[in-house]
N, C-alpha and C positions, 0 to 999 in steps of 0.2 A: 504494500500500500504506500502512496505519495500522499501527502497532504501539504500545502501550499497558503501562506498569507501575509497577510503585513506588508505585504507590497513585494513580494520575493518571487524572482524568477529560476526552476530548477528545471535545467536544460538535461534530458536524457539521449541526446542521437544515438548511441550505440545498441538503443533496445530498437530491432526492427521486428520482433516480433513478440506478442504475449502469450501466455494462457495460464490462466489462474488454474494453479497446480493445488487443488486444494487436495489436502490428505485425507480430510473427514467431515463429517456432517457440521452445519454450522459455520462454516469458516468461508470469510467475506475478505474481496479486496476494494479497496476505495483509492480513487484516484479523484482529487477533490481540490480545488484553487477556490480561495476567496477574500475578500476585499480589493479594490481599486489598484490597478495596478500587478496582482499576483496570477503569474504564469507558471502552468506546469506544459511542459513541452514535448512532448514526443516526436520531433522531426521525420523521424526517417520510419515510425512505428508502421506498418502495411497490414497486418493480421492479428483481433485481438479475439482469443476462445475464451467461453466461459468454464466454468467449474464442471466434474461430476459427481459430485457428493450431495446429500439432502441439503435443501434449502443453502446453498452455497453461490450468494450474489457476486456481481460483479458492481460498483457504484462509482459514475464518472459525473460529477458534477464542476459548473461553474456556476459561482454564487457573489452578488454581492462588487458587482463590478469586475470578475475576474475571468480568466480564460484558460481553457483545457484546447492546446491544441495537440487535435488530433488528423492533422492534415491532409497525412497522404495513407491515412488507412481507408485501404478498398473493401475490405469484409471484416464486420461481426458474426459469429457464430454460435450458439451455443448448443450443442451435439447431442443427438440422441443417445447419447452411451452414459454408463452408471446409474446412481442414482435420480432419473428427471424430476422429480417430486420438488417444488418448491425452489426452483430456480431460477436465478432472470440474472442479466444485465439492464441496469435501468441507468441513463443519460438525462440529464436533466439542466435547462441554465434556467436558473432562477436569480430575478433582479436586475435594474435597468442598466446595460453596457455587460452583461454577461453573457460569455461567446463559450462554445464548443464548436470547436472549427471540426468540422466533417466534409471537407469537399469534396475531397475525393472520395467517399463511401459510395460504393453501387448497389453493395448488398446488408443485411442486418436479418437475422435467419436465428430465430431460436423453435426447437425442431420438436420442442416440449411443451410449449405455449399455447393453450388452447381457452385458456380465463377460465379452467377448474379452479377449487382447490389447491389442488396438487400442481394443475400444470398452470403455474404461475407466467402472467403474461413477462415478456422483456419491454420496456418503456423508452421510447422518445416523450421528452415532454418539457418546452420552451413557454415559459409563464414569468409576468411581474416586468416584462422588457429583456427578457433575454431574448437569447437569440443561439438555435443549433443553427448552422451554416451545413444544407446539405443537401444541396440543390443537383447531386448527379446520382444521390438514391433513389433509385428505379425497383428493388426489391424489397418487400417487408413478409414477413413470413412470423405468427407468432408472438409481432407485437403491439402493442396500444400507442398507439402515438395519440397525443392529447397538445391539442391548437388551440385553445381557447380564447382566443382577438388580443392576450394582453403580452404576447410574446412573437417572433418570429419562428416561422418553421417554414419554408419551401414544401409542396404538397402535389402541385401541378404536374412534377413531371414522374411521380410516381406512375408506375403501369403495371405492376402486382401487387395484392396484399390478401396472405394468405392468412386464415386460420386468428384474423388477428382484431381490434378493434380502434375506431379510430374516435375518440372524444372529438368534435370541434366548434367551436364557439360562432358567434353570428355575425362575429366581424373577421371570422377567420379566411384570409386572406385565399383565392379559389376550390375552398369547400365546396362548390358546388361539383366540382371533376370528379369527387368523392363520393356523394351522394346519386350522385346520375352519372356513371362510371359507363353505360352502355351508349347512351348519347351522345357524350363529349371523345371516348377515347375507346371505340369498337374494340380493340383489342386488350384491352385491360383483363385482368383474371382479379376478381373478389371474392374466391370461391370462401367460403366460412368469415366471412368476415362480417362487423358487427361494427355498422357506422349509426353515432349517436351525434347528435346532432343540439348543441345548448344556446340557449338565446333567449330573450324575454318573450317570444311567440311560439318558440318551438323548443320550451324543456319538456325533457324527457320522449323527446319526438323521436324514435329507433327506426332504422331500416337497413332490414339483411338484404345483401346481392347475393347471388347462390350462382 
């Protein structure tokens, strides 16, 4: 685990790959910047896997003014092997000028995630003025992304989202691509997915694409 603040920047280039090696049930890694000014860096990171162990998170936040770059990672994963029960990577920038740079990401795939119990979704979720940067993921599989109008999230050029659910708010920036996934983008795939939809006219308004 990194944890970052106070205005501190810890530069890692030599990690280009992760995967939370967890040994046993319970054990979380956090990789977390916050306050104005504090960067945690992964430069050159390209592949980050999640745990196999029960309930074994993965936690990449920017909070509070701070930034998580994770720039040139192409795939999230979290693998159908070991224990799947209670699993996730959850990403999250919460607070105004807080950035998780994702640009590069195409994919985000947790292969457990179905919003059981057990099969605990993985999370995209930019709220309060953040802002995830992650405008070339095209794949979601698994997870709940959550857009509710008080943060950035790119959404648009998504064109799968399997098994997964997507909260989005009534100022969320083309939610509509979401919601009417067959009209706007013929080949989109929404197969299990679980888009909700929040706003002062349409809480709790739900609609599955199959």
């Amino acid at each position: 685990s990194f944890t970052v603040n106070d205005g501190v920047t810890l530069s890692l280039p030599g990690v280009t790959s992760y995967t939370h090696a967890s040994t046993g049930n319970y054990q979380n890694t956090v990789l977390q910047a916050t306050g104005t000014g504090s960067v945690l860096e992964l430069a050159n990171l390209t592949t980050l896997v999640g745990g196999t162990h029960y309930d074994s998170d993965v936690t990449i936040t920017a909070q509070d003014g701070a930034t998580v770059d994770l720039g040139t990672v192409q795939f999230i994963l979290h693998p159908a092997s070991g224990d799947t029960r209670r699993r996730s990577i959850q990403v999250t920038a919460d607070g105004a000028a807080s950035l998780v740079d994702l640009h590069s990401l195409l994919k985000f795939e947790d292969q457990s995630g179905n919003g059981s119990t057990d099969g605990q979704y993985s999370t995209l979720t930019a709220i309060n003025g953040g802002t995830i940067n992650a405008g070339n993921l095209t794949y979601l599989r698994g997870v709940h992304l959550t857009h509710n109008g008080t943060g950035t999230l790119p959404i648009d050029q998504i064109v799968s989202m399997l098994d997964g659910r997507a909260t989005l708010g009534s100022r969320a920036h083309g939610r509509a691509q979401l919601l009417d996934p067959v009209r706007l983008h013929p080949g989109r795939r929404d197969r299990g997915a679980d888009l909700h939809q929040l706003g002062p006219r349409h809480h709790g308004d739900r609609k599955s694409v199959v």
